[in-house]
DSSP file (Angstrom, degrees, kcal/mol; ACC not computed):
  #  RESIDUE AA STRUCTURE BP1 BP2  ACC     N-H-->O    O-->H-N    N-H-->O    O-->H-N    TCO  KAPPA ALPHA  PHI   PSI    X-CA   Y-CA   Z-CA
    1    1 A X              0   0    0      0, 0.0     2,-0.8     0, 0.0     0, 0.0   0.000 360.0 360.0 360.0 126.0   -1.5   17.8   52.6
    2    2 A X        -     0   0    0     16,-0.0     2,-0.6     2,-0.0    16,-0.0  -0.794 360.0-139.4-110.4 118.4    1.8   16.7   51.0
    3    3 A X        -     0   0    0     -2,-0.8     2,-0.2     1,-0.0     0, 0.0  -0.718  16.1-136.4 -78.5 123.1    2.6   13.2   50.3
    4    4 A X        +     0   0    0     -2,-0.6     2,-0.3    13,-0.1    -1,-0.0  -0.498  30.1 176.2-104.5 114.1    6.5   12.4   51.3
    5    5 A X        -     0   0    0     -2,-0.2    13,-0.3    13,-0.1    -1,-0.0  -0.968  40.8-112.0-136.4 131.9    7.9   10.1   48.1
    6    6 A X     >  -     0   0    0     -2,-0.3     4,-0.7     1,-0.1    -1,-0.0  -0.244  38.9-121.2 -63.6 164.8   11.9    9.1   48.2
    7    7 A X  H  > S+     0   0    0      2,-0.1     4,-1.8     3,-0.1     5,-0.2   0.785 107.9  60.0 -97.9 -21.2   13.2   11.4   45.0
    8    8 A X  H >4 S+     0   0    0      1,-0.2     3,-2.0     2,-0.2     2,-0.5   0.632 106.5  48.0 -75.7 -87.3   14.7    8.6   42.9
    9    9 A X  H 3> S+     0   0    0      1,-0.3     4,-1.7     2,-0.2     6,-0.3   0.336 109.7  55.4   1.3 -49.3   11.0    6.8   42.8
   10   10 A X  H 3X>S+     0   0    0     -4,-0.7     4,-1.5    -2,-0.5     5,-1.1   0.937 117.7  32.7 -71.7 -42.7    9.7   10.2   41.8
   11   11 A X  H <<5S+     0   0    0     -3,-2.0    -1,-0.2    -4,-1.8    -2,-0.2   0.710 107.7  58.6 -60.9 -25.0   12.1   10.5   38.8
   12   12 A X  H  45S+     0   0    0     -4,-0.4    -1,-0.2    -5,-0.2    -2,-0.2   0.734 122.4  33.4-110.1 -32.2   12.4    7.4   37.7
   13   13 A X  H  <5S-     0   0    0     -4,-1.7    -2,-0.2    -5,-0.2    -1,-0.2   0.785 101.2-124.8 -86.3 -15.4    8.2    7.8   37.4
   14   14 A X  T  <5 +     0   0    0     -4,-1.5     2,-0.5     1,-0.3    -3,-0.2   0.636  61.9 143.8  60.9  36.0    8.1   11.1   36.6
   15   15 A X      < -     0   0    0     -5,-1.1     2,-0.7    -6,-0.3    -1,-0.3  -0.863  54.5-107.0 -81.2 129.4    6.0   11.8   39.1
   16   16 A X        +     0   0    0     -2,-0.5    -5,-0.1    14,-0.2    -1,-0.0  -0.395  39.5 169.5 -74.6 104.1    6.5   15.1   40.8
   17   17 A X        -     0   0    0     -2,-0.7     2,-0.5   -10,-0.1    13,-0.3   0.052  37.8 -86.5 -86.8-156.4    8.1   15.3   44.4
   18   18 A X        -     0   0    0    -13,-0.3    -1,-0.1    11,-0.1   -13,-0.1  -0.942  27.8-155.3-124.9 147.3    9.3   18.4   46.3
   19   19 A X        -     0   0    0     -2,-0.5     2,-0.3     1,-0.0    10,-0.0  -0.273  25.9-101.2 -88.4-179.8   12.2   19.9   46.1
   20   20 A X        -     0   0    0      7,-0.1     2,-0.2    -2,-0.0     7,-0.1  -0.913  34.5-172.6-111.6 163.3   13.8   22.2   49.0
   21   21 A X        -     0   0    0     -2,-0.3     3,-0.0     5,-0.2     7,-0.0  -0.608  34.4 -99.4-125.4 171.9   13.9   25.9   49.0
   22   22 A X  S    S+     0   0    0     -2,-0.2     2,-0.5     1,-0.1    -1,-0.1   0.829 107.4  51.2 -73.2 -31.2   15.5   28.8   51.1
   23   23 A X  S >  S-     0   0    0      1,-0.1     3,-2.4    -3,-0.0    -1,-0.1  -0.883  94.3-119.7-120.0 143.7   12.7   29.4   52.8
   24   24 A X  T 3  S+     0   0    0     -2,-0.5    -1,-0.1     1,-0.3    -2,-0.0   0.357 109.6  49.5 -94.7  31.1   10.9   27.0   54.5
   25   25 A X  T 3  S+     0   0    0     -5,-0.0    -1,-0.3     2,-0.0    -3,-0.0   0.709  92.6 105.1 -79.3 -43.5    7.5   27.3   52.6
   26   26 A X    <   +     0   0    0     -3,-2.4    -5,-0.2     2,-0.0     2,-0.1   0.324  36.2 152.9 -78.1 170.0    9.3   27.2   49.1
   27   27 A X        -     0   0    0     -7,-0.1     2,-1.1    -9,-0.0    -7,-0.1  -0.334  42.9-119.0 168.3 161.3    9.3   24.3   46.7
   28   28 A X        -     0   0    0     -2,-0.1     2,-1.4     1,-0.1    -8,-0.0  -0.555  31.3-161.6-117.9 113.6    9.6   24.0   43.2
   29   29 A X        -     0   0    0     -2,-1.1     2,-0.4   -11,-0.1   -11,-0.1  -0.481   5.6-161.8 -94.4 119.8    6.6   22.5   41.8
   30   30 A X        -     0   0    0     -2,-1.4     2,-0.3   -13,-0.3   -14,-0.2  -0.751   7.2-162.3 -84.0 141.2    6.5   21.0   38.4
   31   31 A X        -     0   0    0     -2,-0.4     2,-0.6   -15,-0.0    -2,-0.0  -0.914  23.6-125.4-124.5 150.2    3.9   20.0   35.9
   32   32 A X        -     0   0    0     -2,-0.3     3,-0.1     1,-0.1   -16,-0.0  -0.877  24.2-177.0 -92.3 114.8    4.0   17.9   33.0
   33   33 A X        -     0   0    0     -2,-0.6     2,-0.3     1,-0.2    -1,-0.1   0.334  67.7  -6.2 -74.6 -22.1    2.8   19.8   30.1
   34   34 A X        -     0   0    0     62,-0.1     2,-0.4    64,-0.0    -1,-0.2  -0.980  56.7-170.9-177.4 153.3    2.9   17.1   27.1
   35   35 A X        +     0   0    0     -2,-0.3     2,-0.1    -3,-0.1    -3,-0.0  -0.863  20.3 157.9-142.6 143.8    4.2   13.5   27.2
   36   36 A X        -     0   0    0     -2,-0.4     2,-0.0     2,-0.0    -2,-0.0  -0.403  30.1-132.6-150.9 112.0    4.3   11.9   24.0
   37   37 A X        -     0   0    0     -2,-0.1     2,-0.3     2,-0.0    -2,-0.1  -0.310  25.6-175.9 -71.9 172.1    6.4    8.9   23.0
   38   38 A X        -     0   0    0     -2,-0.0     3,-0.2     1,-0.0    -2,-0.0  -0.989  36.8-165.5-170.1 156.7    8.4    8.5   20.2
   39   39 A X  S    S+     0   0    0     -2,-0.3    -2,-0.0     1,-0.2    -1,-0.0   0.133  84.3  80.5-138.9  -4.6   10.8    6.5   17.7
   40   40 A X        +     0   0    0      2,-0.1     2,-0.3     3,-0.0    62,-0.2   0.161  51.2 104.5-131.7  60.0   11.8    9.0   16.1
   41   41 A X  S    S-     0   0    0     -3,-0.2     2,-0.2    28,-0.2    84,-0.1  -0.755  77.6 -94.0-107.1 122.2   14.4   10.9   17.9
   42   42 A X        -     0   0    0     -2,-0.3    -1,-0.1    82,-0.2    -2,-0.1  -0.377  25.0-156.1 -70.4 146.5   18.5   10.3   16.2
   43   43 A X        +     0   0    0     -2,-0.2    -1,-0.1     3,-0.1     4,-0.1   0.273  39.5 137.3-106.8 -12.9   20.3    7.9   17.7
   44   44 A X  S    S-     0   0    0      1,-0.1     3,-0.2     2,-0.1    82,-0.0   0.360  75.4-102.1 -41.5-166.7   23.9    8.9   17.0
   45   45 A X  S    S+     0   0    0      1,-0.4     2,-0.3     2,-0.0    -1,-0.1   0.609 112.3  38.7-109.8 -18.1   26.3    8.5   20.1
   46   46 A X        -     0   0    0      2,-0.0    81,-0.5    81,-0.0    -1,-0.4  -0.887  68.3-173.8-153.9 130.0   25.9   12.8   20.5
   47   47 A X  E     -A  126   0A   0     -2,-0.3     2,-0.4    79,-0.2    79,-0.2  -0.318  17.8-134.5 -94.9 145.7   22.8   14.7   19.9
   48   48 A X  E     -A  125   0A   0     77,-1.0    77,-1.4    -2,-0.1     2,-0.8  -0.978  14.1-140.8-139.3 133.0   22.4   18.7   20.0
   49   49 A X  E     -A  124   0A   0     -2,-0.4    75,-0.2    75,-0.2     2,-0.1  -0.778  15.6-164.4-101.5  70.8   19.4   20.3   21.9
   50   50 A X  E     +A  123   0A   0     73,-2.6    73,-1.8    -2,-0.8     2,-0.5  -0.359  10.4 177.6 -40.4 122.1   17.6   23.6   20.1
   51   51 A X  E     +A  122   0A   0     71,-0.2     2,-0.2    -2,-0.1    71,-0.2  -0.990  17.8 169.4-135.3 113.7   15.5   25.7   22.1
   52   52 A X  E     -A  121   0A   0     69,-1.8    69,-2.6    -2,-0.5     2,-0.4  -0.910  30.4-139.7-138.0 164.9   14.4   28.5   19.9
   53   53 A X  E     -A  120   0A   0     -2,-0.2     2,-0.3    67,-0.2    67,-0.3  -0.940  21.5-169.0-127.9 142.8   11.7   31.2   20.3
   54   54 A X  E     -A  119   0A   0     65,-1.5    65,-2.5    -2,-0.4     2,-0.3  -0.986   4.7-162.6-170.9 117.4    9.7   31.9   17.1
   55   55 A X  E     -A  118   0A   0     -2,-0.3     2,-0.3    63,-0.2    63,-0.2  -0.825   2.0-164.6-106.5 142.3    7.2   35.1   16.6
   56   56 A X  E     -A  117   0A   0     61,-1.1    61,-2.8    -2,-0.3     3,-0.1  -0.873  14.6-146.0-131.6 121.8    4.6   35.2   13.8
   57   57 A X    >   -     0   0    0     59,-0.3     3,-5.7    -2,-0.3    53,-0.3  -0.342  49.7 -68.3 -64.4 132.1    3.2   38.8   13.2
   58   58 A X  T 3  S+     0   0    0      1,-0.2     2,-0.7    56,-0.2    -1,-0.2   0.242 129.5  17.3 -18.0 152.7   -0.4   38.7   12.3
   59   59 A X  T 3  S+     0   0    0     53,-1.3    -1,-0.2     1,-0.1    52,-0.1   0.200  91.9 150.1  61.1 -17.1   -1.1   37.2    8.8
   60   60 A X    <   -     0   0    0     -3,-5.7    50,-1.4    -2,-0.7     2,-0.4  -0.108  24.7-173.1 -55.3 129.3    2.6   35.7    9.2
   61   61 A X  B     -E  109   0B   0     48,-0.2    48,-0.2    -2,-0.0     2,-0.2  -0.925  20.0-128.6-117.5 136.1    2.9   31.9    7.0
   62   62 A X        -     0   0    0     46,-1.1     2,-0.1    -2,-0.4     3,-0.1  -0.406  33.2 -89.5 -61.3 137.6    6.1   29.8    7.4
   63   63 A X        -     0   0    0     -2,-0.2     2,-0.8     1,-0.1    45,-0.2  -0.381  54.0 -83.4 -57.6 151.3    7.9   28.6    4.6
   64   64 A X  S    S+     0   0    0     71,-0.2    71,-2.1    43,-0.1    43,-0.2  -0.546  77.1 161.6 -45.7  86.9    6.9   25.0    3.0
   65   65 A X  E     -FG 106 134B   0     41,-4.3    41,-5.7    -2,-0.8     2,-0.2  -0.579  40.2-160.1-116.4 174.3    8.9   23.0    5.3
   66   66 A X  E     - G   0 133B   0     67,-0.5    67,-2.7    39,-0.2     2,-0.3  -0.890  17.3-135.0-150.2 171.9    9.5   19.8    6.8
   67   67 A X        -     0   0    0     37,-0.4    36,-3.4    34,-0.3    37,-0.6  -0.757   3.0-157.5 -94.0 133.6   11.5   18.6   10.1
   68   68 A X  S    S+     0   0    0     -2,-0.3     2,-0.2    62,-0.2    -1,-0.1   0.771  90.8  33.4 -63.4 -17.8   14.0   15.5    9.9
   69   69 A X  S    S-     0   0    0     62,-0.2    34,-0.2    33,-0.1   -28,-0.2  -0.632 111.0 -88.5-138.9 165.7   13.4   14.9   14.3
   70   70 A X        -     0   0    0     -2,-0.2    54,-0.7    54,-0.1     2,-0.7  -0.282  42.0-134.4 -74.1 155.8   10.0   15.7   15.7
   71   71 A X  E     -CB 100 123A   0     29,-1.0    29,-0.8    -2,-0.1    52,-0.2  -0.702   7.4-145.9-118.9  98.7    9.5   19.5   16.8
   72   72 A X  E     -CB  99 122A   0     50,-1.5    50,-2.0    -2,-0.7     2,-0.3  -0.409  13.6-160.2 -88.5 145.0    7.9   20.2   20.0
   73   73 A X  E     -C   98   0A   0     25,-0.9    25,-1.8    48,-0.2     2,-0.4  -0.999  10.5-179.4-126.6 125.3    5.8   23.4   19.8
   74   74 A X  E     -C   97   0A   0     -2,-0.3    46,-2.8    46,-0.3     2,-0.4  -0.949  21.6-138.2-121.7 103.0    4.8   25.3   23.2
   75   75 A X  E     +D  119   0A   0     21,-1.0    20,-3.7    -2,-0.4    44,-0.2  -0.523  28.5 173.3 -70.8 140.6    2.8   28.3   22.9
   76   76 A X  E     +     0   0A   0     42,-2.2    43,-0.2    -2,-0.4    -1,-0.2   0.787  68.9   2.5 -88.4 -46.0    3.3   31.2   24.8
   77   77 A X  E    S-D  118   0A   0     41,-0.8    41,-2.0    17,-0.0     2,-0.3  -0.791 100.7  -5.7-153.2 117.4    0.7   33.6   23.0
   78   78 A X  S    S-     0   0    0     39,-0.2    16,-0.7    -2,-0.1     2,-0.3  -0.666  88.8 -56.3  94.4-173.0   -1.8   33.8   20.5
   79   79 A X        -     0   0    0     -2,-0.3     2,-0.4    14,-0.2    14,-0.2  -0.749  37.1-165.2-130.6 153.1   -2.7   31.0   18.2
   80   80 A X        -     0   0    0     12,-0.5    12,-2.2    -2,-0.3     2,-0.6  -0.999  17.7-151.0-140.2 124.4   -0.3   29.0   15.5
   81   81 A X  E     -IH  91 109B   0     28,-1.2    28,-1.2    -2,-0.4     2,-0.3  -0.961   6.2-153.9-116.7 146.7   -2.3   27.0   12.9
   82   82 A X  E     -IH  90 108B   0      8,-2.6     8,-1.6    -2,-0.6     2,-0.2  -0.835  10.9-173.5-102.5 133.0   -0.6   24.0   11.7
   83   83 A X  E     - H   0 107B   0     24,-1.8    24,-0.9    -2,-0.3     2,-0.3  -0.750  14.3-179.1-144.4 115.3   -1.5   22.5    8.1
   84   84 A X  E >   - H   0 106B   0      4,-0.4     3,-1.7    -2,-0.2    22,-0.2  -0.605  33.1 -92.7-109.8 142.7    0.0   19.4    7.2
   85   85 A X  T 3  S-     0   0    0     20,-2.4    -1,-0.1    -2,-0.3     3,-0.1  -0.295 108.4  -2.1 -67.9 141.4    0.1   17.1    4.4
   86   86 A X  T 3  S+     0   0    0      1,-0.2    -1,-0.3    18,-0.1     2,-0.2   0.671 118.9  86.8  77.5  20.8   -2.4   14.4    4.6
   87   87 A X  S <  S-     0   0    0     -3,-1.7    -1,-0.2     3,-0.0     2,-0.2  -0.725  82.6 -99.2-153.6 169.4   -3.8   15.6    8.1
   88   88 A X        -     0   0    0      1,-0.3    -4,-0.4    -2,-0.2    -6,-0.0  -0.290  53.9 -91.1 -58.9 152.7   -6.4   18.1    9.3
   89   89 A X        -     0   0    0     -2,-0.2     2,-0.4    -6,-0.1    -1,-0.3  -0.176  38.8-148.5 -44.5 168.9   -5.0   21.4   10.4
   90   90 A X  E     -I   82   0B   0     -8,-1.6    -8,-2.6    -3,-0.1     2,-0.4  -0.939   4.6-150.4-132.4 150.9   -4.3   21.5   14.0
   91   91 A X  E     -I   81   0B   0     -2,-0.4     2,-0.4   -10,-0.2   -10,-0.2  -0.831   7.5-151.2-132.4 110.7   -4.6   24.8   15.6
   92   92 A X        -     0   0    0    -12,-2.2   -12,-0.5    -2,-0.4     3,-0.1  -0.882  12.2-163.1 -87.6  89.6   -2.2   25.5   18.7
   93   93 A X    >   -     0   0    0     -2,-0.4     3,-4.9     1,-0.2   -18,-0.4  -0.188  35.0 -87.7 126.5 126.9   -3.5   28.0   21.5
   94   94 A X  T 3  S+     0   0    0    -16,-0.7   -18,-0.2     1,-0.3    -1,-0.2  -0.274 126.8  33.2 -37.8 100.8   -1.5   29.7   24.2
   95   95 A X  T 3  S+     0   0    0    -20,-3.7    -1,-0.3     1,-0.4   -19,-0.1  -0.091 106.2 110.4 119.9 -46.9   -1.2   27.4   27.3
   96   96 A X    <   -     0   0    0     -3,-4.9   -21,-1.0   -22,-0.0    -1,-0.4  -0.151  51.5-157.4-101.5 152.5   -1.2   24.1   24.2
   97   97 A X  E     +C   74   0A   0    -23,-0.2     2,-0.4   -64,-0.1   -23,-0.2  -0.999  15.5 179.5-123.5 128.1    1.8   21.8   23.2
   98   98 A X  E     -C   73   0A   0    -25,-1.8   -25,-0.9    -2,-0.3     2,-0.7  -0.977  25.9-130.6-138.9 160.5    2.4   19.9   19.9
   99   99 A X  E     -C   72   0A   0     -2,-0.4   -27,-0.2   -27,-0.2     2,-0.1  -0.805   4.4-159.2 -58.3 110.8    4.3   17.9   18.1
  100  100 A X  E     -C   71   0A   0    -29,-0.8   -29,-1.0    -2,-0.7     2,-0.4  -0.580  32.7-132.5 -86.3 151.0    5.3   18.4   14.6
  101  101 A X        -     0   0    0    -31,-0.1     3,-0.4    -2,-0.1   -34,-0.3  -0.943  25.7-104.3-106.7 148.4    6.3   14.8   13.2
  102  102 A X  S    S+     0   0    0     -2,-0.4   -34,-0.2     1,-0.2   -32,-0.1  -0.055  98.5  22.0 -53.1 156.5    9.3   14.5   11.5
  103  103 A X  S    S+     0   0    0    -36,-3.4     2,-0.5   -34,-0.2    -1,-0.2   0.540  84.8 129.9  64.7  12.6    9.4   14.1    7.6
  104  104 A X        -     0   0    0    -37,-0.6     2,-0.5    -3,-0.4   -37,-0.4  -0.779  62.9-131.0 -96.0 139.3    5.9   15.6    7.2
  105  105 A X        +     0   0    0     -2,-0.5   -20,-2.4   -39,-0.1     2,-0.3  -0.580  49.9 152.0-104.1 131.7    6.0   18.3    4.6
  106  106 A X  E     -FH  65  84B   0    -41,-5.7   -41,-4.3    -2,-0.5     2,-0.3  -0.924  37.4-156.2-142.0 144.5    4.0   21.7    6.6
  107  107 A X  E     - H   0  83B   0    -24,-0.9   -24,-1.8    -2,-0.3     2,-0.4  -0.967  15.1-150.8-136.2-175.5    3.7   25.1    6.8
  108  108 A X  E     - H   0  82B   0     -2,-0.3   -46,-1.1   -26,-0.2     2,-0.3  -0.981  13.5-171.7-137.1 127.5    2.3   27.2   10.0
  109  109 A X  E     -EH  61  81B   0    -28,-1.2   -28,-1.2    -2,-0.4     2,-0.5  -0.980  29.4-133.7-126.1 158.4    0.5   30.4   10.1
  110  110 A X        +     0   0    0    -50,-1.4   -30,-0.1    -2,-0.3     7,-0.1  -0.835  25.2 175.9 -88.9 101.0   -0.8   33.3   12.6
  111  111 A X        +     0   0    0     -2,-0.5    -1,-0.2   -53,-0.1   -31,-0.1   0.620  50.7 111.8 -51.8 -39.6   -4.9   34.1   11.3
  112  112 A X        -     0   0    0      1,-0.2   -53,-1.3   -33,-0.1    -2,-0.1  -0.197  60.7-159.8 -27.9 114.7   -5.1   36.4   14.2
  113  113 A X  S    S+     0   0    0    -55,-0.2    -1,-0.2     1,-0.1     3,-0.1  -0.005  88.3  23.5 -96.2  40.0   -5.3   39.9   12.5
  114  114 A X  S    S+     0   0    0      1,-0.4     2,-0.4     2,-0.0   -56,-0.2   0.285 107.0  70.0-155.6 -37.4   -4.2   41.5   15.5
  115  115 A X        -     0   0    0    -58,-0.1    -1,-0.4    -4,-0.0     2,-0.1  -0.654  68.5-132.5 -86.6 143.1   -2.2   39.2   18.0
  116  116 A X        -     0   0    0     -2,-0.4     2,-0.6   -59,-0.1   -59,-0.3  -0.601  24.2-123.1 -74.1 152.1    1.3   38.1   17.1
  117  117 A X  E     -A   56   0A   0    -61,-2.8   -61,-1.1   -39,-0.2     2,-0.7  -0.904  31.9-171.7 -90.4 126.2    1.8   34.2   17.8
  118  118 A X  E     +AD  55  77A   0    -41,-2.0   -42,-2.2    -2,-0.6   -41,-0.8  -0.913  11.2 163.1-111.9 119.1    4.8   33.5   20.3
  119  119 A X  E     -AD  54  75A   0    -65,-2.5   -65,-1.5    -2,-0.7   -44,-0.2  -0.999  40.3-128.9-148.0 160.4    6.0   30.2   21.0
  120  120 A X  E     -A   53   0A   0    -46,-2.8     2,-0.4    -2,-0.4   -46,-0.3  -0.146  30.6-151.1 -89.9 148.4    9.3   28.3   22.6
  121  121 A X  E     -A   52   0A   0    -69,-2.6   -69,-1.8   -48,-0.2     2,-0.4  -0.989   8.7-165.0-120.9 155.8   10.5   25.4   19.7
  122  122 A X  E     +AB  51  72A   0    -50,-2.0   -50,-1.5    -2,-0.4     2,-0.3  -0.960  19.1 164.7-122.9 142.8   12.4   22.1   21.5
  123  123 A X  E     -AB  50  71A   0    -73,-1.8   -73,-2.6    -2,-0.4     2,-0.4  -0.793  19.2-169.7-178.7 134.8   14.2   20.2   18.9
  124  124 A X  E     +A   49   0A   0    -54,-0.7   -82,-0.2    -2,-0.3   -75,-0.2  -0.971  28.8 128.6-130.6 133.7   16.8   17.6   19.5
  125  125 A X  E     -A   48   0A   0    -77,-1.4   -77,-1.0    -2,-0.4     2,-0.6  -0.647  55.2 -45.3-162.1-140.7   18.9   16.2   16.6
  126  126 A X  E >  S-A   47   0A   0    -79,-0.2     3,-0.7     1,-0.2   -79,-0.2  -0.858  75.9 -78.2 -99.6 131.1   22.2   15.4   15.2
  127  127 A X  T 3  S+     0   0    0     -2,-0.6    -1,-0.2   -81,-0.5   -81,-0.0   0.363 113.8   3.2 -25.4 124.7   24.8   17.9   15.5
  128  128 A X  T 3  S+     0   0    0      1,-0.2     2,-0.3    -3,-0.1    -1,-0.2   0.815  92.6 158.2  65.2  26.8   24.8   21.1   12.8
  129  129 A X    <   -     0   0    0     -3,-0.7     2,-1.3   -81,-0.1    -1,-0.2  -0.587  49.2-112.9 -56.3 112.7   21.1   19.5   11.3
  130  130 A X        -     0   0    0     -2,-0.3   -62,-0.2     1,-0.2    -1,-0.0  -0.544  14.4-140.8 -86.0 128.2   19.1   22.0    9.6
  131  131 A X  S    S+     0   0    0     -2,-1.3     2,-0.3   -64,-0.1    -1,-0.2   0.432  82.5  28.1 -65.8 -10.5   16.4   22.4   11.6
  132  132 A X        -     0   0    0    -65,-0.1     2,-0.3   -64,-0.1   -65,-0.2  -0.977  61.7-151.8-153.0 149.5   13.9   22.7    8.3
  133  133 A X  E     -G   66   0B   0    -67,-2.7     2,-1.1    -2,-0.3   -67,-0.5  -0.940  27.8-117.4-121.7 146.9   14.3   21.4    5.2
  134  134 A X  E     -G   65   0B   0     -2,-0.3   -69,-0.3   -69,-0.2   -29,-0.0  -0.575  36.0-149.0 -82.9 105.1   12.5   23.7    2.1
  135  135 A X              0   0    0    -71,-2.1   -71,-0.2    -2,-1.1    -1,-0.1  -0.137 360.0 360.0 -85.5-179.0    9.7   21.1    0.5
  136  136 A X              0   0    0    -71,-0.0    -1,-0.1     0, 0.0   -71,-0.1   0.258 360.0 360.0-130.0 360.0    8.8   21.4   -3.2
């Protein structure tokens, strides 16, 4: 059974309506993967949107970083373990979304000795930002 919602109402909640399709079965159903708000986004009058895809080869460790903007992490495959100053490790799973928070000094490595970890990056900040800064 499909419930019939006007489309601004469904955006404006972010609740998911249906779209139309070519064929008249079709529609393009979305899901909300991760929600999280946040304060700490830049605020200049223009913004630049990074969508990046990032492998780590078994045993692979990330340089000693941190992010100025938060860094939204969606695995694709395999496991990404996060260890962050002052925090627990987090460990991200294939299917899993997190955040990195800005200004937290991190690195991330693949413990799998056999699967590569694959995951999408989102990161929105001020134009020609480097997207990691090297922590000491």
């Amino acid at each position: 059974m499909h419930k019939t919602m006007d489309v601004g109402s469904a955006i404006s909640g972010l609740t998911v309506g249906l779209t139309t399709s070519v064929r008249e079965t079709g529609a393009a159903k979305l899901k909300v993967l991760h929600r999280e708000p946040t304060q700490a986004l830049p605020t200049a009058r223009q913004q630049e949107i990074r969508v990046l895809h990032a492998t780590l080869d078994p045993g692979d460790r990330t340089p000693y970083h941190s992010h100025r903007f938060p860094v939204t992490v969606y695995m694709l495959e395999g496991t990404f373990t996060l260890e962050l100053d002052g925090r627990e490790p987090v460990t991200v799973k294939a299917g899993e979304v997190f955040v990195e928070p800005p200004l937290v000094k991190m690195t991330g490595r693949n413990l799998d000795a056999k699967q590569p970890a694959r995951m999408v990056l989102f990161y929105v900040s001020d134009p020609d930002t480097p997207f990691a800064d090297p922590a000491e």
